[in-house]
C-alpha positions in Angstrom: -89.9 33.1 -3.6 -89.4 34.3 -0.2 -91.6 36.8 1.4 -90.1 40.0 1.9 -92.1 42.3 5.0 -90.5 45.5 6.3 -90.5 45.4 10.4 -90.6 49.3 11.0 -90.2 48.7 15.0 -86.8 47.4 13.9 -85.6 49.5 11.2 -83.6 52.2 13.0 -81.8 53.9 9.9 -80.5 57.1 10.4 -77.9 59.0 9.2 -76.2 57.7 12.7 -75.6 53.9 11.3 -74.5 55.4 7.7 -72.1 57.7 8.9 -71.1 54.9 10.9 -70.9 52.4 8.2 -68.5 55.0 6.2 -65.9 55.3 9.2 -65.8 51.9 9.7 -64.6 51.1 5.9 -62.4 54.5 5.8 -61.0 52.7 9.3 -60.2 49.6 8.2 -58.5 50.4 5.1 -56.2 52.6 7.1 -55.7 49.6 9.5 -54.8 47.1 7.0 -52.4 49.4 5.2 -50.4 50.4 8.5 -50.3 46.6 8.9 -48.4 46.3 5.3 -46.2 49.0 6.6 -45.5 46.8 10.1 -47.3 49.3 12.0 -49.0 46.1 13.9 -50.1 47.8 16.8 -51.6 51.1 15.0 -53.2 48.6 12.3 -54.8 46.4 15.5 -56.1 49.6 17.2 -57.9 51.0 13.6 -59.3 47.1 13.4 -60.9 47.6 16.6 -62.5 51.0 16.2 -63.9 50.1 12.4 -65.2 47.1 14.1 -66.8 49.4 17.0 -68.5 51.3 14.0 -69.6 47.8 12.2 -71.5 46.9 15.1 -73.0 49.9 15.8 -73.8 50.6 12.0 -75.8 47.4 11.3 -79.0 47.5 11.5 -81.9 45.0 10.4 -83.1 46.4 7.5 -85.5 43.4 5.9 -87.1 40.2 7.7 -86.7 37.8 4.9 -89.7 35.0 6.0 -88.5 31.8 4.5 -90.9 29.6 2.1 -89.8 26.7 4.1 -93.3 25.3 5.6 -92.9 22.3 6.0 -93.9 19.6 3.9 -94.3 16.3 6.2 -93.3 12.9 5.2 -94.7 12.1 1.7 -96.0 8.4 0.7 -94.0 6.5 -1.6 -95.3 6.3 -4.7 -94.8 2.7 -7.2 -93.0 5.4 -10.0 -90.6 6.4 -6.8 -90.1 2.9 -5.8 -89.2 1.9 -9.8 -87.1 4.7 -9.9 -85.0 4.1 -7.2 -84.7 0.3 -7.9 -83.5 1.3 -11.0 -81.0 4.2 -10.0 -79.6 1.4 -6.9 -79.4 -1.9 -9.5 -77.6 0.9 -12.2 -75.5 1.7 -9.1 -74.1 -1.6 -8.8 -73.7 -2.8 -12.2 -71.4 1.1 -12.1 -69.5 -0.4 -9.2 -68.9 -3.9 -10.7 -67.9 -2.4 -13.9 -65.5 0.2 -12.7 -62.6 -2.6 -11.7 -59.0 -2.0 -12.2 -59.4 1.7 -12.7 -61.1 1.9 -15.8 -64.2 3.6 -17.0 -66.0 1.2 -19.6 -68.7 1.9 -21.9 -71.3 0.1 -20.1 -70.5 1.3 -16.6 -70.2 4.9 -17.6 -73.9 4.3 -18.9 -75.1 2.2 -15.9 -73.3 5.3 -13.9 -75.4 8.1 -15.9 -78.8 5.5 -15.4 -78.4 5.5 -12.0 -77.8 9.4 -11.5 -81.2 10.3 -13.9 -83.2 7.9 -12.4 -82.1 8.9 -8.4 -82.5 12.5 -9.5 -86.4 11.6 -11.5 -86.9 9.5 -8.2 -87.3 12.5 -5.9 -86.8 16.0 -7.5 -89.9 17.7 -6.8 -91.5 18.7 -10.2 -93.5 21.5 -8.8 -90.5 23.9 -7.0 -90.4 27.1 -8.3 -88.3 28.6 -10.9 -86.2 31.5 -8.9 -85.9 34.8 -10.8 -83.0 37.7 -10.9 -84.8 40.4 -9.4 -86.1 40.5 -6.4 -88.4 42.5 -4.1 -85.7 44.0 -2.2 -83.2 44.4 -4.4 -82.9 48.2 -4.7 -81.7 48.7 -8.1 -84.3 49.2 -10.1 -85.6 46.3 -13.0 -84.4 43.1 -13.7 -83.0 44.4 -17.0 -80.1 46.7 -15.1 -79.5 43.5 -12.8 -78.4 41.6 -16.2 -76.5 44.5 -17.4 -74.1 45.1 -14.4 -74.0 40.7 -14.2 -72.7 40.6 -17.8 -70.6 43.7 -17.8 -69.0 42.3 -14.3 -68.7 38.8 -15.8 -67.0 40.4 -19.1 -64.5 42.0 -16.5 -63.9 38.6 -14.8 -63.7 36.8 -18.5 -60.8 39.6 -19.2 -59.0 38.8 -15.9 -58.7 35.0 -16.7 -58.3 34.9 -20.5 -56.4 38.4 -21.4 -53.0 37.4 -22.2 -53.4 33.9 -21.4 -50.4 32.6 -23.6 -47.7 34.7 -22.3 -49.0 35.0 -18.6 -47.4 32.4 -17.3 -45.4 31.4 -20.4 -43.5 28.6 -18.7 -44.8 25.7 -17.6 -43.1 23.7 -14.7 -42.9 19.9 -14.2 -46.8 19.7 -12.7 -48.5 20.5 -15.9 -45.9 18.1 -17.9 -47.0 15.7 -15.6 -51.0 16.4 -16.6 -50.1 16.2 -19.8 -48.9 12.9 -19.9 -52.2 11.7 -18.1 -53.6 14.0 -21.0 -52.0 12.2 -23.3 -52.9 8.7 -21.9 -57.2 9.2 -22.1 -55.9 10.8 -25.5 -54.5 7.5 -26.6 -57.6 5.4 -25.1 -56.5 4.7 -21.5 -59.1 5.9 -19.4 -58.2 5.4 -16.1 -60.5 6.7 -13.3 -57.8 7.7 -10.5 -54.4 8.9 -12.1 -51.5 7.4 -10.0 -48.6 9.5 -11.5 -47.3 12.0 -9.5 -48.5 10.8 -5.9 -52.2 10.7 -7.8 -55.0 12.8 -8.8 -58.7 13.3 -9.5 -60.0 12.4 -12.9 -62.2 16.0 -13.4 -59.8 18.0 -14.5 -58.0 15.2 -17.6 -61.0 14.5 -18.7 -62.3 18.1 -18.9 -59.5 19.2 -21.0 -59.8 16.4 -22.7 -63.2 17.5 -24.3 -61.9 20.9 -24.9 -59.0 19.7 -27.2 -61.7 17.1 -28.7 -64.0 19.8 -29.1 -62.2 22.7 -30.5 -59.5 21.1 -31.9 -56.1 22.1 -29.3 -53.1 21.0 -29.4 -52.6 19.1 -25.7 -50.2 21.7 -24.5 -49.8 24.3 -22.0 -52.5 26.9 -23.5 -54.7 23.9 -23.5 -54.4 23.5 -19.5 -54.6 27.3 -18.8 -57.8 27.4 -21.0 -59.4 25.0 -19.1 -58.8 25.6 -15.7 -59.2 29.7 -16.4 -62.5 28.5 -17.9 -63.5 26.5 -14.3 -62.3 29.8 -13.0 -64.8 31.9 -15.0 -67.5 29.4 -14.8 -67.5 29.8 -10.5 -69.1 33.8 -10.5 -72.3 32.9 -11.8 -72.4 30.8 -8.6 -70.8 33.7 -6.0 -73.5 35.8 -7.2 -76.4 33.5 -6.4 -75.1 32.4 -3.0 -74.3 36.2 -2.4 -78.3 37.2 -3.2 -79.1 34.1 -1.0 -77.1 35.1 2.3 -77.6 39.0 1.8 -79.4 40.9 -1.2 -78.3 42.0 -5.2 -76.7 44.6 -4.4 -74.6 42.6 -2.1 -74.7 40.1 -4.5 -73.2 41.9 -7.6 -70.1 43.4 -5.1 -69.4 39.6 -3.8 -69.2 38.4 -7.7 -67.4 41.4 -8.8 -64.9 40.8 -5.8 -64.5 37.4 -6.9 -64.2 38.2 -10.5 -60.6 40.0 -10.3 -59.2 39.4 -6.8 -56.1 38.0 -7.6 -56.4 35.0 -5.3 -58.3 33.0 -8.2 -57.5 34.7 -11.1 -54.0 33.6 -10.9 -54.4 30.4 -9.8 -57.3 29.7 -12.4 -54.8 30.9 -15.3 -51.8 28.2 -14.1 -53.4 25.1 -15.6 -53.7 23.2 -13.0 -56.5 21.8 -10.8 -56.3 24.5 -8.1 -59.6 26.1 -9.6 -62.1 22.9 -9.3 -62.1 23.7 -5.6 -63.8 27.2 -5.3 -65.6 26.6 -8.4 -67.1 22.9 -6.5 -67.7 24.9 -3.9 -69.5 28.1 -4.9 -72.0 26.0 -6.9 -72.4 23.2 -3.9 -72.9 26.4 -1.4 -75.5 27.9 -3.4 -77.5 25.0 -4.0 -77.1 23.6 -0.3 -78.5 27.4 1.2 -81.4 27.7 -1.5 -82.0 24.5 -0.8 -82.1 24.2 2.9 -82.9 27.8 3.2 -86.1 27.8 0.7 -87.0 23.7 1.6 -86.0 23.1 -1.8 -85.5 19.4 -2.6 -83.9 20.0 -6.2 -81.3 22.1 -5.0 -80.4 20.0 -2.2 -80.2 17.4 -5.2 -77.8 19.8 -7.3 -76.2 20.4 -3.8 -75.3 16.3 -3.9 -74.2 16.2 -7.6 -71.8 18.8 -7.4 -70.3 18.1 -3.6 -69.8 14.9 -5.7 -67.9 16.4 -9.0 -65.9 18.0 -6.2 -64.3 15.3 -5.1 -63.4 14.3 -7.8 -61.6 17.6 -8.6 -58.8 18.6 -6.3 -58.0 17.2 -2.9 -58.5 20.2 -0.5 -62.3 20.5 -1.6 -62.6 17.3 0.5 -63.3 18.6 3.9 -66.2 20.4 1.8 -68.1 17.1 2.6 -67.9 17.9 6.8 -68.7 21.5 6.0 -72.0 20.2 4.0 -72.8 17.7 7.0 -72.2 20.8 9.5 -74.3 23.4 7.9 -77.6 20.7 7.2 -77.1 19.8 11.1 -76.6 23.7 12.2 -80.1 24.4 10.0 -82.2 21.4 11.5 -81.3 22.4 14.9 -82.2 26.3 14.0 -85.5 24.9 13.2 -86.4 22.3 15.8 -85.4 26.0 18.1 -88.2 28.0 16.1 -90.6 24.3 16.7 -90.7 23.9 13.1 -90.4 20.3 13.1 -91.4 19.7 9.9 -88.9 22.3 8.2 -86.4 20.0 10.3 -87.8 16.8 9.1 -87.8 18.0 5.2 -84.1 18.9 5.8 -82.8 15.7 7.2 -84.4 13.6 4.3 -83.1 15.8 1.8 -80.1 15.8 3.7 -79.7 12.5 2.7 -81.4 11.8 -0.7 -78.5 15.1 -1.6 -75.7 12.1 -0.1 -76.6 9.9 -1.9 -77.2 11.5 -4.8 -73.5 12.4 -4.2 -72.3 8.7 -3.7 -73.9 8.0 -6.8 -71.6 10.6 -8.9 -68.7 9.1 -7.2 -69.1 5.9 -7.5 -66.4 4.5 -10.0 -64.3 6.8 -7.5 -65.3 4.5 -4.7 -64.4 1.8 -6.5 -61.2 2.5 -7.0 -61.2 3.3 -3.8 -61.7 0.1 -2.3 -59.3 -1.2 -4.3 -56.4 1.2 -3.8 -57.3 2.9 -0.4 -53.4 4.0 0.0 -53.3 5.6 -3.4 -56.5 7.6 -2.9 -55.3 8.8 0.4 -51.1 9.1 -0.7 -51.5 12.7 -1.2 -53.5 13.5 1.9 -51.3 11.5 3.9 -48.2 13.0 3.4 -48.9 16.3 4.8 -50.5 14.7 7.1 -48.7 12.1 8.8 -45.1 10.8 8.5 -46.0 9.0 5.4 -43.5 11.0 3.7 -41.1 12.4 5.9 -41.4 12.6 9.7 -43.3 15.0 11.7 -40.8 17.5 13.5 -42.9 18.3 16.7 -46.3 18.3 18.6 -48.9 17.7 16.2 -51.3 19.9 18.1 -48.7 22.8 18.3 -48.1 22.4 15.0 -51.8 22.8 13.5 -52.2 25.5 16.6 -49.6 27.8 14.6 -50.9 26.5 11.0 -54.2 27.6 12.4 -53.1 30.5 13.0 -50.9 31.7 10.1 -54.1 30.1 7.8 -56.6 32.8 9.3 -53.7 35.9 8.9 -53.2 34.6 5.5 -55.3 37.8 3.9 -53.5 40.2 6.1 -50.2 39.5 7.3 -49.0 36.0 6.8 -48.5 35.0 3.0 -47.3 31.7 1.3 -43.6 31.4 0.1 -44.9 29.2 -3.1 -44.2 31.3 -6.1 -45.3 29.4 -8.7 -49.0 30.6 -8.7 -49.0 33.2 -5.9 -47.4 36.4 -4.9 -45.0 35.1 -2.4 -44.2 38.3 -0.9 -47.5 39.6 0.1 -51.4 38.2 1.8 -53.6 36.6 -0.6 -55.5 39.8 -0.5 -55.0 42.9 -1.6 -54.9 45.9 1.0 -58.7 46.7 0.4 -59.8 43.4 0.2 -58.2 42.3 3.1 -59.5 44.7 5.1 -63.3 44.4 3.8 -62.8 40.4 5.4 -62.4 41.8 8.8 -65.3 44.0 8.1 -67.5 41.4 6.8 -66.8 39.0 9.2 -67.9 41.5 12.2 -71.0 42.4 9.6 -71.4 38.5 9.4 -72.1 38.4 13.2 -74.1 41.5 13.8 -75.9 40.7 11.0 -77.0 37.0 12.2 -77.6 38.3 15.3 -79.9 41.8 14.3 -81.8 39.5 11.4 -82.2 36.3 13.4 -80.7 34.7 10.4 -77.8 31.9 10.6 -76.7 32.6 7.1 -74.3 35.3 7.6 -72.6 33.4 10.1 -72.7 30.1 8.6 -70.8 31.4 5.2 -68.4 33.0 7.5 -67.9 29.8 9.5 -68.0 27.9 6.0 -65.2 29.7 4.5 -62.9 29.1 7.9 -63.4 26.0 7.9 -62.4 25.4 3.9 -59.2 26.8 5.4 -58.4 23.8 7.2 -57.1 21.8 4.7 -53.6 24.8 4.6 -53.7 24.3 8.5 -53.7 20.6 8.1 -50.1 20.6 6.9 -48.8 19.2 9.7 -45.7 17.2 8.0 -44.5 20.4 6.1 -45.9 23.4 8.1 -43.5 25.3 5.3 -46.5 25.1 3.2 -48.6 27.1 5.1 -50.9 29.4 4.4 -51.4 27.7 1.1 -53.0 29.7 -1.5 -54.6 26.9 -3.5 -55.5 24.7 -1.0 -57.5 27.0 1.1 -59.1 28.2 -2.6 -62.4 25.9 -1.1 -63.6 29.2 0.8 -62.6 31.8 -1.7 -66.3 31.9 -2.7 -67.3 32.7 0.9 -65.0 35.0 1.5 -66.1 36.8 -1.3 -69.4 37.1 0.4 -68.1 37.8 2.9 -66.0 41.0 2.0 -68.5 42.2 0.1 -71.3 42.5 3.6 -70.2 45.4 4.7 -70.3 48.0 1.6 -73.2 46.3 0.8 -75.2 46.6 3.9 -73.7 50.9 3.5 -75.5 51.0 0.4 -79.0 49.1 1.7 -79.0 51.4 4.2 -78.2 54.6 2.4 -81.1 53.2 0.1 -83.8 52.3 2.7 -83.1 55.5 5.0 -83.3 58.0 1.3 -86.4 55.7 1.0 -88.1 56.7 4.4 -87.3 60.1 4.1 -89.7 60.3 1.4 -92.7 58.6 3.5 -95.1 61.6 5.3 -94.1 62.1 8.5 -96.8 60.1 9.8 -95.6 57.0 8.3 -91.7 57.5 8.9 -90.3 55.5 12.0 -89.9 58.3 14.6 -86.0 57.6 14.5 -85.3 58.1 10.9 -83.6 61.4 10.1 -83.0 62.8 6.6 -80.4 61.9 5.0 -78.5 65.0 2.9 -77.6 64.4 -0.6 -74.0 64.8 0.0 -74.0 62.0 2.9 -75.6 59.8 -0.2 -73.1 60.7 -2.2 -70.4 60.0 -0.1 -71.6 56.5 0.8 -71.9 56.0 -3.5 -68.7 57.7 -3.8 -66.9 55.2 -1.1 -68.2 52.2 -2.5 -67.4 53.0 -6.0 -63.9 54.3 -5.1 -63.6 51.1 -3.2 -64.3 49.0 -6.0 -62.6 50.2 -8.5 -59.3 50.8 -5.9 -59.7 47.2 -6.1 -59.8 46.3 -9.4 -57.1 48.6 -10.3 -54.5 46.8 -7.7 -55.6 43.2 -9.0 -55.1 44.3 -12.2 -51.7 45.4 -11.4 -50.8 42.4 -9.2 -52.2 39.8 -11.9 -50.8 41.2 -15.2 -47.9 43.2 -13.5 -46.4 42.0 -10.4 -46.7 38.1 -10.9 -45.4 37.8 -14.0 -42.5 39.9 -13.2 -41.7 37.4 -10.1 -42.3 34.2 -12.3 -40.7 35.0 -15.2 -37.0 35.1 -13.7 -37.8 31.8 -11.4 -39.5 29.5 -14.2 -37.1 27.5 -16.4 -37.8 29.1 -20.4 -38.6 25.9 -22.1 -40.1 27.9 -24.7 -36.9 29.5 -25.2 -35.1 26.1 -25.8 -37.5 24.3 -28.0 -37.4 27.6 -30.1 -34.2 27.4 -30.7 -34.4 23.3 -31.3 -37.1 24.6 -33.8 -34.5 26.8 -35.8 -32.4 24.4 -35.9 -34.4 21.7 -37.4 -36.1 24.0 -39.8 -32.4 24.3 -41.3 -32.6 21.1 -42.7 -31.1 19.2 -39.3 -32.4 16.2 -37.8 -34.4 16.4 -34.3 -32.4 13.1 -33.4 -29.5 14.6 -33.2 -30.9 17.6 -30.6 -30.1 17.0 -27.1 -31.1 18.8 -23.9 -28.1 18.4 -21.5 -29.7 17.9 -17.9 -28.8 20.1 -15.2 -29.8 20.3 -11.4 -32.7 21.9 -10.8 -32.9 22.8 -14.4 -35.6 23.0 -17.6 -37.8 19.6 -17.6 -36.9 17.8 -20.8 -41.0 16.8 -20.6 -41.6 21.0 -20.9 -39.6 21.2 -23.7 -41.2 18.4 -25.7 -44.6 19.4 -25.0 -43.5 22.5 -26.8 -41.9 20.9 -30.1 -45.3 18.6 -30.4 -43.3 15.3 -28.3 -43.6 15.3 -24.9 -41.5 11.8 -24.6 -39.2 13.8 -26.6 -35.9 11.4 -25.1 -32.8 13.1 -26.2 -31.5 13.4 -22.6 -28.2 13.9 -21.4 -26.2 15.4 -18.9 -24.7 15.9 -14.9 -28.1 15.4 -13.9 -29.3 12.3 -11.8 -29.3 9.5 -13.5 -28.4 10.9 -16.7 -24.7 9.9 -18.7 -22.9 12.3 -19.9 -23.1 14.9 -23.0 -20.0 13.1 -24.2 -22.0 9.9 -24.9 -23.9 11.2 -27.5 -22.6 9.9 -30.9 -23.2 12.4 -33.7 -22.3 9.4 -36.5 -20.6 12.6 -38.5 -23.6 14.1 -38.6 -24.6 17.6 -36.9 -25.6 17.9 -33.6 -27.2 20.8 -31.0 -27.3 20.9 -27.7 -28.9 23.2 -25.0 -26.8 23.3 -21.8 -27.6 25.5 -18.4 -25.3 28.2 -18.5 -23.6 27.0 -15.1 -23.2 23.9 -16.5 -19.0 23.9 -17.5 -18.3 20.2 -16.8 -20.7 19.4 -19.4 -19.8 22.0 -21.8 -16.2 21.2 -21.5 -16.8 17.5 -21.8 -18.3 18.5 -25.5 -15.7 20.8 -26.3 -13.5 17.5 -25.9 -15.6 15.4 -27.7 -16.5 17.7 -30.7 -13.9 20.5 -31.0 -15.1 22.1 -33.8 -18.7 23.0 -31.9 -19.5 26.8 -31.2 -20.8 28.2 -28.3 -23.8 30.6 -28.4 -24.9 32.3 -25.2 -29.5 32.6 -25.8 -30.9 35.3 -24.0 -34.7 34.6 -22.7 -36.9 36.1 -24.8 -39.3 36.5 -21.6 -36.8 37.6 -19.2 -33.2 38.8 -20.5 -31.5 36.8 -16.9 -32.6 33.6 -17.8 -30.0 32.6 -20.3 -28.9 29.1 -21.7 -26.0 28.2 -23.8 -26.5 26.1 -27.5 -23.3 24.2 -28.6 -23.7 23.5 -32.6 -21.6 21.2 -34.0 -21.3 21.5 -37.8 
């Protein structure tokens, strides 16, 4: 545990910084919202007097004194060399047997060998176990810690889960295209890269995999959307720790509540697909990196290297988590080696590494493949970019100056056009959020600068640079700001956000705290603080909080569903109807979908009847002969046409003249009709 000290020739709080603290959030709400109203220059000018008020308001309030004495180089021990001749010769025999992109028996247990025995080789079986309260956490016992964690947690559990089946409803060609790979470990293929759909990571198949094994699914949409809303949920514990690492609880239980319904993550974690493994990767690799590096804790920097590795194998953008990792461990030795504690810095570098290659280890059938396939590892990457996929209109540098740029307004001004798991008409944050960011990030500074601590500043600079991966779009810049693939530094942004109303309430605390102190003890500067000024500060951060919950919950279970719904294609709708048909006593083979441009995936409609290679195809669209074709032999037939689709309805009028025409209305949304032509 660290050692907490109060430096009262530092601790100037007065009702001066809280007041302060109090205009500045009152400020920059009022400057983000004229910027939603275009009131650019008016928004800029509130920005620049609530960050006037930041930096005057922050004030040291704690010296948190590291337990990172160093521990010098430690002798090899014959159990450590055993171990790690064990964990290298597993290593290999993982490699050898992870050919032709393929787990096998033997090399996933060679694979889990080498991990244990890496892990037994150098985890330190004396560090301490950390606990949830803390010296300076303000709030009274351990007990109320757990019972605002678990009643913010239920809150983040209701954002991701409420309503799961209807919101979103529709599925779109991605999450057929999961499904399939689903389908394939399902049926005993069980690849280690999947090379459908210009490729993917194995984490998220095989996780959903287990669920439907282990509760029994159906491999469907819900069963996508349970698991990825599930990755979602399982990312706050996380947000909390790192939070209580960088800053305090109380920060700590704002950041996590933040994270739990801002609508950034929420929707992206109830879509079903992979965008979640990123931020959830990287909350849990964050926390274990800073205790680890922070506290000279070898087992977290251990934990650090097993999840950096489950992250890359989860979605691509959490990639350019591995610089960011290499970045903060060389940013922390050199802090060191400038306080001459060489042996802090020399602990660092060799866990440092041990956490690499711990993180090597957990990727190895990965590498493998890999080696093997370089260009199919890559493909995805690759194609946004270089010209792999379609040519690069412009300077490369000018392009990624103005991604740059769009990427870092992406919370304020900017937004991202992609509708299927975003709100494409607004920031990624809401109005409060998005002006807490601009306050946390000046509180970042100040803070690092008044505490003599990098960490403020290095989860602020962590979080930009998980924004790179949007920027880095240089082939289609169309697709930036990026909600999902900058979701690698939702977790510090969190943090982030949550600084500044957490350093108003540390203060309001410590200064109500000093105030009580005789006047012989109380720093000479410290002025009373009247119960309404602590009131208002509780007032502000409450009403702030709940402002913000309120708005997700209306963008989450509101406003994107009502944007979705009339852009998805209702394959429910049409396999319901298929459904009603069948249960009359018709046969499925004579139920055809009658393609269209830009229309339902057949794939969507099958998942939903229980036969995702459902094959019953026809129609104008490419590749696909025409509805005529079809021969009924005399017996009934039903198709499901787009409702622009004439051609192809008149073509079956010709064929089968006796047919009727029934226009279906969406069930979902009323606009999104289809038309069924029964023949009898």
């Amino acid at each position: 545990m660290a050692v907490v000290q109060v430096d009262s020739s530092k601790n100037d709080f007065s009702i001066y910084t809280v007041v302060s603290m109090l205009v500045a959030l009152v400020f920059g709400v009022a400057a983000q919202i004229a910027v939603a109203d275009g009131n650019t220059a008016l928004g800029v000018s509130g920005y620049a007097m609530a960050v006037v008020c930041i930096l005057f308001g922050v004030r040291p309030r704690l010296r948190d004194h590291d337990s990172t004495a160093g521990t010098g180089a430690r002798r090899l021990r014959l159990r450590t060399i055993v171990l790690v001749v064990l964990a290298m010769a597993s290593g290999l025999g993982t490699f050898a047997l992870s050919s032709d992109n393929r787990y096998r028996p033997e090399g996933v247990v060679l694979w889990i060998i080498s991990i244990v025995c890496w892990w037994l080789a150098w985890a330190d079986r004396r560090a301490q176990r950390s606990s949830l309260s803390t010296s300076h956490s303000g709030l009274g016992t351990q007990k109320s810690v757990l019972i605002l964690l678990v009643i913010i947690l239920a809150i983040g559990a209701a954002f991701r889960f409420a309503n799961l089946y209807d919101n979103p409803r529709e599925m779109n060609s991605d999450q057929a295209e999961k499904l399939l790979d689903i389908r394939d470990v399902l049926d005993g293929t069980p690849y280690i890269f999947f090379e459908r759909n210009t490729g993917r990571e194995p984490w998220q198949f095989y996780w959903t995999v287990a669920l439907i094994k282990l509760f029994d699914l159906r491999p469907d949409f819900m069963a996508l959307k349970l698991g990825t809303a599930l990755i979602g949920f399982l990312m706050l514990p996380a947000i909390f720790l790192l939070a209580r690492e960088v800053s305090d609880t109380r920060t700590a239980l704002i950041a996590i509540l933040f994270a739990a319904v801002a609508s950034w993550g929420v929707i992206t974690a109830r879509f079903g697909l992979r965008y979640p493994l990123a931020p959830c990767a990287t909350a849990w690799t964050m926390y274990f990196l800073v205790h680890g590096l922070k506290r000279n804790r070898r087992n977290s920097m251990l934990a650090a290297g097993i999840w950096l590795g489950i992250g890359l194998q989860g979605y691509t953008a959490y990639r350019f988590m591995a610089p960011v990792v290499f970045l903060i461990t060389l940013t922390w030795i050199a802090w060191v080696l400038l306080r001459r504690r060489r042996g802090v810095a020399l602990d660092a570098l060799i866990n440092g590494v041990l956490a690499c290659a711990m993180a090597i280890l957990v990727m190895l059938p990965l590498i493998r493949y890999g080696t093997e396939h370089p260009d199919e590892l890559f493909y995805r990457a690759a194609t946004r970019l270089s010209d792999a996929e379609q040519p690069i209109a412009g300077d490369p540098v000018a392009i990624f100056a103005d991604n740059l740029k769009n990427v870092l307004l992406m919370f304020n001004v900017t937004h991202d056009e992609v509708w299927v798991a975003n709100l494409p008409d607004r920031p990624a944050m809401d109005t409060i959020l998005g002006a807490l960011l601009v306050l946390g990030a000046a509180c970042a500074i100040a803070l690092s600068v008044r505490q003599r601590s990098p960490w403020p500043a290095l989860i602020l600079a962590a979080g930009i640079f998980m924004l790179i991966p949007s920027a880095l779009s240089l082939a289609f810049p169309r697709e930036n700001p990026s909600v999902v693939r900058t979701g690698g530094a939702l977790p510090m942004l969190m943090v982030v956000c949550a600084l500044a109303p957490g350093h108003l309430l540390n203060q309001v605390k410590t200064t109500h705290a000093q105030s009580k102190t005789p006047a012989y003890g109380r720093p000479s500067s410290a002025i009373f603080l009247s119960p309404p000024i602590r009131l208002t500060a509780w007032a502000t951060v409450t009403v702030l909080c709940t402002a913000v919950i309120a708005i997700n919950l209306q963008r989450v279970f509101v406003d994107y569903p009502a944007q979705y719904c009339p852009r998805a294609q209702n394959a429910s709708d049409i396999a319901h109807e298929m459904d009603i048909w069948v249960a009359a006593g018709h046969e499925r083979a004579n139920a055809w979908i009658v393609g269209y441009p830009h229309w339902v995936d057949s794939r969507a409609v099958g998942i939903w009847i229980g036969d995702i290679t459902f094959p019953n195809t026809v129609g104008s669209a490419v590749n696909l002969p025409d509805a005529a074709t079809v021969d009924l032999h005399g017996q009934p037939g039903w198709f499901a046409l787009n409702e622009l689709d004439a051609e192809s309805l008149q073509s079956l009028k010709r064929r089968y003249p006796e047919g009727q025409v029934q226009l279906v209305q969406g069930t979902q949304c009323a606009e999104k009709r289809f038309i069924v032509y029964a023949v009898p």
